[in-house]
Rosetta silent file (secondary structure, phi, psi, omega in degrees, C-alpha in Angstrom):
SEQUENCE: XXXXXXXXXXXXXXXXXXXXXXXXXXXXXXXXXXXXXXXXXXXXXXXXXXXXXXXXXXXXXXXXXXXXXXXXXXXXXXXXXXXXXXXXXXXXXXXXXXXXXXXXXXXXXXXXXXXXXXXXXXXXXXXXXXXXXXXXXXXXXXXXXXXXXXXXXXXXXXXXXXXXXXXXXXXXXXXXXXXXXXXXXXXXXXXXXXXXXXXXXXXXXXXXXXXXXXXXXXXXXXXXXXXXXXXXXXXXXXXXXXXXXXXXXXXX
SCORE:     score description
SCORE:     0.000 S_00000001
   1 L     0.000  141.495  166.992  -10.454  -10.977    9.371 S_00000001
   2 E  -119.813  170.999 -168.438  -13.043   -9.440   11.283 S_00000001
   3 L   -81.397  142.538  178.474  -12.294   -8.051   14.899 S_00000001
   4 L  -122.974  -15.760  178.031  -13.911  -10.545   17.712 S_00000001
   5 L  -120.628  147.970 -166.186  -11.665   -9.117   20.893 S_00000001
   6 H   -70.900  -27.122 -171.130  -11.051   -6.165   22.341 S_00000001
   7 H   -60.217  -26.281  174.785   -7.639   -8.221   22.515 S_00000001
   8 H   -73.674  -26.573 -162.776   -7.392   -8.362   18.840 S_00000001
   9 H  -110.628   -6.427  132.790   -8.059   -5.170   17.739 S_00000001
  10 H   -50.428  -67.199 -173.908   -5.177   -4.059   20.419 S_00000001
  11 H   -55.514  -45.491 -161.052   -2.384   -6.588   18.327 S_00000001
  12 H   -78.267  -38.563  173.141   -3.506   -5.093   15.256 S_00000001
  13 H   -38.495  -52.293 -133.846   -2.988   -1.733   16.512 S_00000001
  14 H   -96.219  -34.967  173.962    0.177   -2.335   18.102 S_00000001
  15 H   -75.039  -40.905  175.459    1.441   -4.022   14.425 S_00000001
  16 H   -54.602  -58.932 -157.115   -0.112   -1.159   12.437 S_00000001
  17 H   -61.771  -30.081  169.185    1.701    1.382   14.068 S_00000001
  18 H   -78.969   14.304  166.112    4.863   -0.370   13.591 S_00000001
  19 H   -93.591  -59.398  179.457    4.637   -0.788   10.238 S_00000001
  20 H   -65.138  -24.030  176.821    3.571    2.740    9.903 S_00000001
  21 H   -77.133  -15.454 -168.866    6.350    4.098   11.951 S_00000001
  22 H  -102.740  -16.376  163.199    8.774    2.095    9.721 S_00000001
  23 H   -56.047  -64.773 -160.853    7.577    3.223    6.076 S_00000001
  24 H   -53.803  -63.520  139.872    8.128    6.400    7.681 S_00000001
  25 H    -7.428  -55.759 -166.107   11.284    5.639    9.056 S_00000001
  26 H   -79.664  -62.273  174.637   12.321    4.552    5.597 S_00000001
  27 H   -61.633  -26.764  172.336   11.220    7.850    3.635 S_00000001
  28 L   -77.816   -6.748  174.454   13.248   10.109    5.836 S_00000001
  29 L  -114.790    9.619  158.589   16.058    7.942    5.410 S_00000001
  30 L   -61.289  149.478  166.488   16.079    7.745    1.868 S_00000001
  31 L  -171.805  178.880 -169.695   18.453    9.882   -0.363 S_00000001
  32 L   -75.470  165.389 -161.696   20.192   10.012   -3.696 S_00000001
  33 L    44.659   22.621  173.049   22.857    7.583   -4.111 S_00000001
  34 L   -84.523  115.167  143.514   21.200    5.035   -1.575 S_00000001
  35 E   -29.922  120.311 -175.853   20.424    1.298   -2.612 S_00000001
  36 H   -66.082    0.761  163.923   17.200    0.258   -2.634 S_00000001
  37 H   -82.852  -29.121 -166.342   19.385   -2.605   -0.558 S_00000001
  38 H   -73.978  -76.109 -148.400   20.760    0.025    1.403 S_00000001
  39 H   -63.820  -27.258  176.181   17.534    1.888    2.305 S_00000001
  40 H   -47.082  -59.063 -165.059   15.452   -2.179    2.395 S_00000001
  41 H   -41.886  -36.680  167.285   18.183   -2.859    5.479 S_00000001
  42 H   -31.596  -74.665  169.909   16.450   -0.050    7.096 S_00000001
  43 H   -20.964  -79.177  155.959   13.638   -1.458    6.877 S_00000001
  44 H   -22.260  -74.259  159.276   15.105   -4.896    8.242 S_00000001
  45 H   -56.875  -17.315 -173.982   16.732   -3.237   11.407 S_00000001
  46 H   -96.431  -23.654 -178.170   13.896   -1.503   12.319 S_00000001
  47 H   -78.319  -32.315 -175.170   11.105   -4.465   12.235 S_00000001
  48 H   -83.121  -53.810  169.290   13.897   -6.513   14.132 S_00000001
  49 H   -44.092  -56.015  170.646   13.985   -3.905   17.017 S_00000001
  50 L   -65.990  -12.788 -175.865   10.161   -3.940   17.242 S_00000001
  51 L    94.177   -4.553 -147.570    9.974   -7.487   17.279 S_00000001
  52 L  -119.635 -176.536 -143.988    8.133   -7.992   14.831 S_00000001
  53 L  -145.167  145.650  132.759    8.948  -10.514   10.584 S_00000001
  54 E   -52.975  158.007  179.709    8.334   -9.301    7.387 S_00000001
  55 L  -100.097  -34.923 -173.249    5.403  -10.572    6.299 S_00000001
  56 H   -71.212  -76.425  146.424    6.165  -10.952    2.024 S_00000001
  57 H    32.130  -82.104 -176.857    9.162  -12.109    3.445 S_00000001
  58 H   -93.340  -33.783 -173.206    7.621  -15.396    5.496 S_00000001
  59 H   -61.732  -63.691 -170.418    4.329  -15.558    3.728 S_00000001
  60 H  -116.312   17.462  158.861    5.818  -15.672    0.118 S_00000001
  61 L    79.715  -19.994  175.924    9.532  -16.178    0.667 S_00000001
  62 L   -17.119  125.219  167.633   10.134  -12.461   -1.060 S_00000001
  63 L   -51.269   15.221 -169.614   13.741  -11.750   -1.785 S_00000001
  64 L  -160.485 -178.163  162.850   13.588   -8.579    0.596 S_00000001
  65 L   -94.184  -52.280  165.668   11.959   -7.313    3.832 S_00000001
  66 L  -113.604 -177.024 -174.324    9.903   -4.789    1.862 S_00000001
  67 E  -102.956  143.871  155.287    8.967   -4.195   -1.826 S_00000001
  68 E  -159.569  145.502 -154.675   10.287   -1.083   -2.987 S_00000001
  69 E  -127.441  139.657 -160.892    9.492   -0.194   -6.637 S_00000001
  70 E  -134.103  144.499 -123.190   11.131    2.481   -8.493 S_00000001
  71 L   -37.884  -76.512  176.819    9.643    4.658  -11.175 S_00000001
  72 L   -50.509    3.810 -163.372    8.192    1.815  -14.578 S_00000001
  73 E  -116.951  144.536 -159.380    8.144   -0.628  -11.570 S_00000001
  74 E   -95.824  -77.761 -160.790    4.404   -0.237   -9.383 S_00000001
  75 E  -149.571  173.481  157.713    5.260   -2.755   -6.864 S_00000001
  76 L    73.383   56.041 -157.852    6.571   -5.997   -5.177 S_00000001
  77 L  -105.977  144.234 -169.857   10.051   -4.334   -6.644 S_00000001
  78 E  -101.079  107.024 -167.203   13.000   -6.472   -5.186 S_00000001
  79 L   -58.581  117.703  177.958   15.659   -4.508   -3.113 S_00000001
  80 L  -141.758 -118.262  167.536   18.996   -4.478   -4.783 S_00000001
  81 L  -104.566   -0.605 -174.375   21.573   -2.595   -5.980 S_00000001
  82 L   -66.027  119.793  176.952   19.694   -0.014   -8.220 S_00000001
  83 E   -83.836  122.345  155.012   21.004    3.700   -6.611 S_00000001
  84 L   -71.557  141.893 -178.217   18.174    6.173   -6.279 S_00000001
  85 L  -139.965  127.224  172.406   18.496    9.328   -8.202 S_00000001
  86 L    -5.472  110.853 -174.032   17.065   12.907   -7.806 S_00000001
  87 L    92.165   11.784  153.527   13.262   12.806   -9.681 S_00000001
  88 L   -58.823  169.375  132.295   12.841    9.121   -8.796 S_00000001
  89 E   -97.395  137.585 -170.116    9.458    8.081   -7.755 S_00000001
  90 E  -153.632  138.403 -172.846    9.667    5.322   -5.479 S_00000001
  91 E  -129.835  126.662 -179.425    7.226    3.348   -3.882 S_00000001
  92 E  -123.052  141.775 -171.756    7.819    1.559   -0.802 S_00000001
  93 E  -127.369  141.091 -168.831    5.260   -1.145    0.758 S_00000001
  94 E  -132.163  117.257  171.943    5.833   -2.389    4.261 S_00000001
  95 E  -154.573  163.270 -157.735    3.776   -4.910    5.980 S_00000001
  96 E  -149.046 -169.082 -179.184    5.204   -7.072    8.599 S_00000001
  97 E  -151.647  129.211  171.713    3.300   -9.850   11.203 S_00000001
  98 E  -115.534  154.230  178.814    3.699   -9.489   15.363 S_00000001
  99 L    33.518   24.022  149.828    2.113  -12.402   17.503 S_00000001
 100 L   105.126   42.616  165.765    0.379  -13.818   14.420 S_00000001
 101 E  -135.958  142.624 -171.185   -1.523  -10.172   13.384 S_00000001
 102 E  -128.274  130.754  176.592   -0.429   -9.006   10.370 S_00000001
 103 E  -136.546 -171.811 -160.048   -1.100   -5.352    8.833 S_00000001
 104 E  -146.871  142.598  167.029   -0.059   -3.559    5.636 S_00000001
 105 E  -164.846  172.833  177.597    0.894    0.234    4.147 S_00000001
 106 E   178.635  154.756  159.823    2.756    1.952    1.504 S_00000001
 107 E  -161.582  149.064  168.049    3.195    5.126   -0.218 S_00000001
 108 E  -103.197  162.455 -119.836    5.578    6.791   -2.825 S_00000001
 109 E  -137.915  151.993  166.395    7.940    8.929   -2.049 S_00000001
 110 E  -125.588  115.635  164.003   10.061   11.267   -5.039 S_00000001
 111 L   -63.302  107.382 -151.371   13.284   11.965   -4.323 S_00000001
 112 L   -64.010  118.886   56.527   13.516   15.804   -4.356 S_00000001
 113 L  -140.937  142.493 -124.887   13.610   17.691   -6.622 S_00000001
 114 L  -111.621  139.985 -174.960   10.635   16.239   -7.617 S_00000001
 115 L   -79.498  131.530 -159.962    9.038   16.224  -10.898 S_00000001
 116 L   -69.162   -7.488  171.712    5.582   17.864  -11.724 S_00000001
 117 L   -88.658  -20.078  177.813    3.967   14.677  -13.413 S_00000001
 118 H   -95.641  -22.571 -159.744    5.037   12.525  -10.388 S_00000001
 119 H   -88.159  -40.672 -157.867    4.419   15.095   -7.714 S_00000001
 120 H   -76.076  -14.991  166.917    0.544   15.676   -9.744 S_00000001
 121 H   -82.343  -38.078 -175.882    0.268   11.457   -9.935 S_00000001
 122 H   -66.065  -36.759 -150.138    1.191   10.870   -5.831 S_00000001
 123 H   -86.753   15.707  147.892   -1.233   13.898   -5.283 S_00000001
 124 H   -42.409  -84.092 -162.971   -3.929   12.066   -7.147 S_00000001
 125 H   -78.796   -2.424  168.853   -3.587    9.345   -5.829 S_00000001
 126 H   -59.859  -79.111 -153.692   -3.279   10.451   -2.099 S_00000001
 127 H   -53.870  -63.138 -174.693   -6.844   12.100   -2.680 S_00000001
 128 H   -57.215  -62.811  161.750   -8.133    8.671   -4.336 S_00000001
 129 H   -25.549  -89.254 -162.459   -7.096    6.733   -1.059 S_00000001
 130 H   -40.861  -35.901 -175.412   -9.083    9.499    1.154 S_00000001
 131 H   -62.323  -65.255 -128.024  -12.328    9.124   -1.297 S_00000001
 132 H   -79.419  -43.002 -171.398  -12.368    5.710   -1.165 S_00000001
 133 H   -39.734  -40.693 -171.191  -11.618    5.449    2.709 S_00000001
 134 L   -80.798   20.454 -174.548  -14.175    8.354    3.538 S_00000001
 135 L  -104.765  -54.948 -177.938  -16.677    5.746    1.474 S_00000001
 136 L   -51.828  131.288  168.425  -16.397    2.709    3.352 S_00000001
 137 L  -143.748  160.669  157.403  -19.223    1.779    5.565 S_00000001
 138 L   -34.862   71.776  154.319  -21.097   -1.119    7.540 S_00000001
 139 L   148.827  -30.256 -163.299  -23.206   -2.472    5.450 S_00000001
 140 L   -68.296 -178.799  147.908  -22.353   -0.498    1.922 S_00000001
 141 E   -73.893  141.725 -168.842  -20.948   -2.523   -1.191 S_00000001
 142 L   -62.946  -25.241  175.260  -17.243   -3.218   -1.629 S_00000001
 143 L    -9.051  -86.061 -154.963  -18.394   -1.184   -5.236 S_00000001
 144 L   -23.430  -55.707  149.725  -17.978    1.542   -3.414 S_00000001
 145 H   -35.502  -65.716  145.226  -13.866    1.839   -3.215 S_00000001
 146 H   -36.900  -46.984  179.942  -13.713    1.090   -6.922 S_00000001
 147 H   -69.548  -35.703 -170.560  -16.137    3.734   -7.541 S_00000001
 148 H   -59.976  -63.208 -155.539  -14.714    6.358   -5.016 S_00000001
 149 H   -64.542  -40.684  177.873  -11.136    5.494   -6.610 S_00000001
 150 H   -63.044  -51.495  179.777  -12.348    5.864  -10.412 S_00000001
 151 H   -54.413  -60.583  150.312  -13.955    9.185   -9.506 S_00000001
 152 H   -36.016  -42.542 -175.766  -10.939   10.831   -8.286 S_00000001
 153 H   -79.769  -31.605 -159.512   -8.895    9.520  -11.202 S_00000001
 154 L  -105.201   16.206  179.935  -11.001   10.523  -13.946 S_00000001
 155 L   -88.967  -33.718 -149.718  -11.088   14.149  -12.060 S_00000001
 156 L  -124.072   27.213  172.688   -7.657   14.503  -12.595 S_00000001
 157 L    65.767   12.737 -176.761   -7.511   12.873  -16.246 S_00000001
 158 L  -112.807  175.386 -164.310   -5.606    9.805  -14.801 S_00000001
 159 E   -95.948 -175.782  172.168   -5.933    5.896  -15.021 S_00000001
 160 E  -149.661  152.423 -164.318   -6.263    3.425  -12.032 S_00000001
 161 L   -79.731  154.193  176.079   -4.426    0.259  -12.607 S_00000001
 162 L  -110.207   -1.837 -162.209   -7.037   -1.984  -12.727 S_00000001
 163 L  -135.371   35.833  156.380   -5.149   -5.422  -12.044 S_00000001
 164 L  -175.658  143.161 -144.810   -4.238   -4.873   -8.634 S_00000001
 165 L  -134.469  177.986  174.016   -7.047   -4.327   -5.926 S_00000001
 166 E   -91.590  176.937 -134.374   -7.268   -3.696   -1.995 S_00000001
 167 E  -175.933  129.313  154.439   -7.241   -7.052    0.119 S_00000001
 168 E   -69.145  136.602 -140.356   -8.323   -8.267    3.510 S_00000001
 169 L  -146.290  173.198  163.265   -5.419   -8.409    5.990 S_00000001
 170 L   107.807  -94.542 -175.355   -5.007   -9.170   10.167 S_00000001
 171 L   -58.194  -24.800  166.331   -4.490  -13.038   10.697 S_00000001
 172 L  -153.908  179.631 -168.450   -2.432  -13.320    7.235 S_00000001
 173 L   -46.561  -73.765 -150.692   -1.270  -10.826    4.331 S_00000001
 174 L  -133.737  135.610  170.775   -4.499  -11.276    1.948 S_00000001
 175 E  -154.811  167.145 -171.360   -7.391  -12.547    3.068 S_00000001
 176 E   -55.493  160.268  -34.755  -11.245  -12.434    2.281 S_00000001
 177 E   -53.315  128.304 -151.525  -12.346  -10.372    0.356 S_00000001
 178 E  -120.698    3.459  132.309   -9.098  -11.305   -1.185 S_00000001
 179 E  -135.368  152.954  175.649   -9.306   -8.679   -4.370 S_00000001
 180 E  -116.604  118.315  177.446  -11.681   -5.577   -3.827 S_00000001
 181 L   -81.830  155.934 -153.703  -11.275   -4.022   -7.169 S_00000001
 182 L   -84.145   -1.017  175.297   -9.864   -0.408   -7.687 S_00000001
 183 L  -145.338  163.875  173.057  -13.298    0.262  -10.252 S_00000001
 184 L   -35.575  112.841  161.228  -16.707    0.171  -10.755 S_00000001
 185 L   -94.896  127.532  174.841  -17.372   -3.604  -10.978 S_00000001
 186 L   -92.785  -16.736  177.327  -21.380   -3.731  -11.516 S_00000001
 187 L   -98.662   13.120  155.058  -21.123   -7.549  -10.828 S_00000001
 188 L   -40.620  113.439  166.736  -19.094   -6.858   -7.521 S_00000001
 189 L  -127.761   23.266 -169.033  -22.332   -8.540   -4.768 S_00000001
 190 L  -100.258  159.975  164.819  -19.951   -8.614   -1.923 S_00000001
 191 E  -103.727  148.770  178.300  -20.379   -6.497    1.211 S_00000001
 192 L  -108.040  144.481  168.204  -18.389   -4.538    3.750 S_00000001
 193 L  -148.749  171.472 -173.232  -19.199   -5.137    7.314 S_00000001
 194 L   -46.368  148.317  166.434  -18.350   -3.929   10.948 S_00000001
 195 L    58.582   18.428  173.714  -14.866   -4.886   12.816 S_00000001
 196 E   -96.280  122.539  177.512  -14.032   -6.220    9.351 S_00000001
 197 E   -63.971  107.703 -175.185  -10.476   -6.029    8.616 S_00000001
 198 E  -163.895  167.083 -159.754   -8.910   -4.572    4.831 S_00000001
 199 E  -114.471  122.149 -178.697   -6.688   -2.910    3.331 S_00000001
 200 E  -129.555  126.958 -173.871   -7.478   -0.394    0.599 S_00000001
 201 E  -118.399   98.700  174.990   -4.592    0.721   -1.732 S_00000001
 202 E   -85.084  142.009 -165.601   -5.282    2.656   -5.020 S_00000001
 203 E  -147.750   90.194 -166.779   -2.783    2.672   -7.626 S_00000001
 204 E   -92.625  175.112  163.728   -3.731    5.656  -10.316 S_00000001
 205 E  -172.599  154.036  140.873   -1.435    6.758  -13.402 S_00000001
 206 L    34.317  -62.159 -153.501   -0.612    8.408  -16.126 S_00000001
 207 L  -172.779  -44.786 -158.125   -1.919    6.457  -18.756 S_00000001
 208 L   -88.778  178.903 -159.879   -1.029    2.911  -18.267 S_00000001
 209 L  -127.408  -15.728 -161.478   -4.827    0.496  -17.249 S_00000001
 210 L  -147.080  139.536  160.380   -2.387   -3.009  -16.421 S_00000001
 211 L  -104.853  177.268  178.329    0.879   -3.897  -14.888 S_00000001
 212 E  -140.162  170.176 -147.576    2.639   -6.759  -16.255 S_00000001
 213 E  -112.125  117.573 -169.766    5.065   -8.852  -14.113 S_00000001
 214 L   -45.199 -178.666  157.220    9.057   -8.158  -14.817 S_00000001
 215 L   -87.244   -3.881  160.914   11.256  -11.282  -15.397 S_00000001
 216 L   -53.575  -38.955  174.348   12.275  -11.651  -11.798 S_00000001
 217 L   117.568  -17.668  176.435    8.975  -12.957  -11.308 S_00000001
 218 L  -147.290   -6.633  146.056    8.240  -10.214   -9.315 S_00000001
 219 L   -42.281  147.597 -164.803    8.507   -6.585  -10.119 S_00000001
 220 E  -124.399   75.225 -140.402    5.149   -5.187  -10.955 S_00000001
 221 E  -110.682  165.326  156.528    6.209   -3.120  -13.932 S_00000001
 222 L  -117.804  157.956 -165.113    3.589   -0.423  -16.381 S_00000001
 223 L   -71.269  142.131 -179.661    4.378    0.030  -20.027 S_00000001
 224 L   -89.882  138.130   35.222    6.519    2.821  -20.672 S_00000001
 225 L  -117.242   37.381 -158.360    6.316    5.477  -20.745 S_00000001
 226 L   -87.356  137.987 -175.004    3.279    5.806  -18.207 S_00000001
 227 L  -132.033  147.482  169.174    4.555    5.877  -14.074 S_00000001
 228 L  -138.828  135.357  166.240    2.193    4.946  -11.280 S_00000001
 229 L  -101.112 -178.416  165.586    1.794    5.631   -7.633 S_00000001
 230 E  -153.052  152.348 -149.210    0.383    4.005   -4.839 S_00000001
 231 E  -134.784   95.672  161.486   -1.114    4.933   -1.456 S_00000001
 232 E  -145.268  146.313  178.749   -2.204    2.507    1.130 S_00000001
 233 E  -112.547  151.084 -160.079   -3.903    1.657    4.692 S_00000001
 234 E  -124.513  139.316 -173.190   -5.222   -1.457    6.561 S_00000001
 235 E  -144.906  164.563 -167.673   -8.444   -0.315    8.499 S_00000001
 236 E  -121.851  108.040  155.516  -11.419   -1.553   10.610 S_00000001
 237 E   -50.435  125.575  155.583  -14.750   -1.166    8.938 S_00000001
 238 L  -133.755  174.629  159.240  -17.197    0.375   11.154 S_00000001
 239 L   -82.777   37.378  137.298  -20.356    2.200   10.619 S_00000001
 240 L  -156.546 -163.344 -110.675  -18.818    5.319   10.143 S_00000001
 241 L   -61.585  177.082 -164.520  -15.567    6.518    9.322 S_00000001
 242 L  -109.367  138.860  172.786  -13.087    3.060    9.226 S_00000001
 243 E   -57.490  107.849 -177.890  -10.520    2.879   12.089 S_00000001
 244 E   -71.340  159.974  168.402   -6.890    3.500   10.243 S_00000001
 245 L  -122.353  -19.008 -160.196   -4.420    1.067   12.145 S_00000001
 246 L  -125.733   53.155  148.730   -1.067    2.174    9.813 S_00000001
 247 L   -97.276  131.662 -173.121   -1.049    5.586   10.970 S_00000001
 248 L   -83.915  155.331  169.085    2.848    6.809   12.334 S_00000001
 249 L   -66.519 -177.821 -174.318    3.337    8.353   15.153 S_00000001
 250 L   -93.421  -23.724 -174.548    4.323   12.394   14.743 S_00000001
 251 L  -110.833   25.031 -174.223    7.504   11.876   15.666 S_00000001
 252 L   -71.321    0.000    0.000    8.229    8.757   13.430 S_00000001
């Protein structure tokens, strides 16, 4: 999407933040012995308050309100009865749709007391998010995010999944450019441009280079014994720094 109204870029706002207040919302209400059904319901009640749908949810029928993926599983993880336990890594992705605007985040979360290969993978990949973010500009190559993200990962000796990219978001989940890849592509000719709407998520690890898809159909799983996080925000390209929309409020 790209923005065309001041009215538009107001819905999108008004949907980021409630998305962002509800990831948030979600990690402080996590704990050990919780269901990832338990802690999805959160999720559920709080997007129901705001007014606002899941989006995997209407778009693709998802078995949950959010994905939440717990340590071999990346993403798109189906909320069920699996209890969180002290040292998990858990990654929860929230995107939801108000008045027909749709935005997107995630981040993972470790359930303390938190282990130094997971805590040294989030803070990776936290860092690879900011690179790539502080890259985009008006005008640059989409390259640039894939390169930004690979650069940080190879800083810190780690991998970047390579088979799941950032995405253009705001009138429906994924939209053009509808994968931006998480590396250097040299045959990448696409562009970023102003008031253009995307989401860029980086997903570094361990080890593993691929996820492969569980038999649910929909777990997003790496090989073991290699764990991956992921970190992401839906933003407005401009020609300088990109507008975040999925930022929580401070008291979220």
């Amino acid at each position: 999407m790209t923005l065309e109204t001041e009215h538009d870029l107001l819905a999108l706002q008004r949907i980021g933040k409630i998305v962002a207040n509800c990831l948030q919302h979600m990690a402080q209400t996590m704990e050990p012995g919780m269901t990832t059904a338990e802690l999805d319901s959160c999720a559920t009640r709080f997007l129901a308050e705001h007014g606002a749908e899941s989006a995997p949810r209407k778009v693709y029928n998802f078995p949950g309100t959010t994905c939440i993926s717990v340590n071999e599983a990346v993403a798109h993880g189906i909320p069920g009865l699996q209890k969180l336990a002290p040292g998990d890594l858990v990654n929860i992705d929230v995107s939801a749709v108000l008045d027909g605007y749709y935005a997107d985040t995630g981040a993972s979360f470790i359930v303390p007391p938190a282990p130094p290969l997971k805590e040294a993978i989030c803070q990776a990949t936290q860092e690879a998010l900011e690179a790539a973010i502080g890259a985009a500009r008006a005008g640059l190559s989409l390259q640039v995010i894939g390169q930004s993200i690979e650069r940080v990962a190879r800083k810190h000796k780690m991998t970047v999944i390579e088979n799941l990219g950032s995405h253009g978001v705001g009138r429906g989940l994924h939209e053009e450019p509808r994968f931006i890849p998480p590396i250097f592509d040299p045959k990448e000719r696409r562009r970023l441009h102003e008031n253009q709407v995307i989401t860029i998520e980086p997903f570094l690890s361990n080890g593993a280079r691929q996820v492969d898809t569980a038999r649910d159909g929909w777990t997003l799983l790496t090989p073991r014994p290699y764990l991956a996080a992921q970190y992401e925000h839906t933003m407005v390209i401009t020609k300088g720094r990109p507008l975040i929309l999925t930022l929580p409020d401070r008291s979220a």
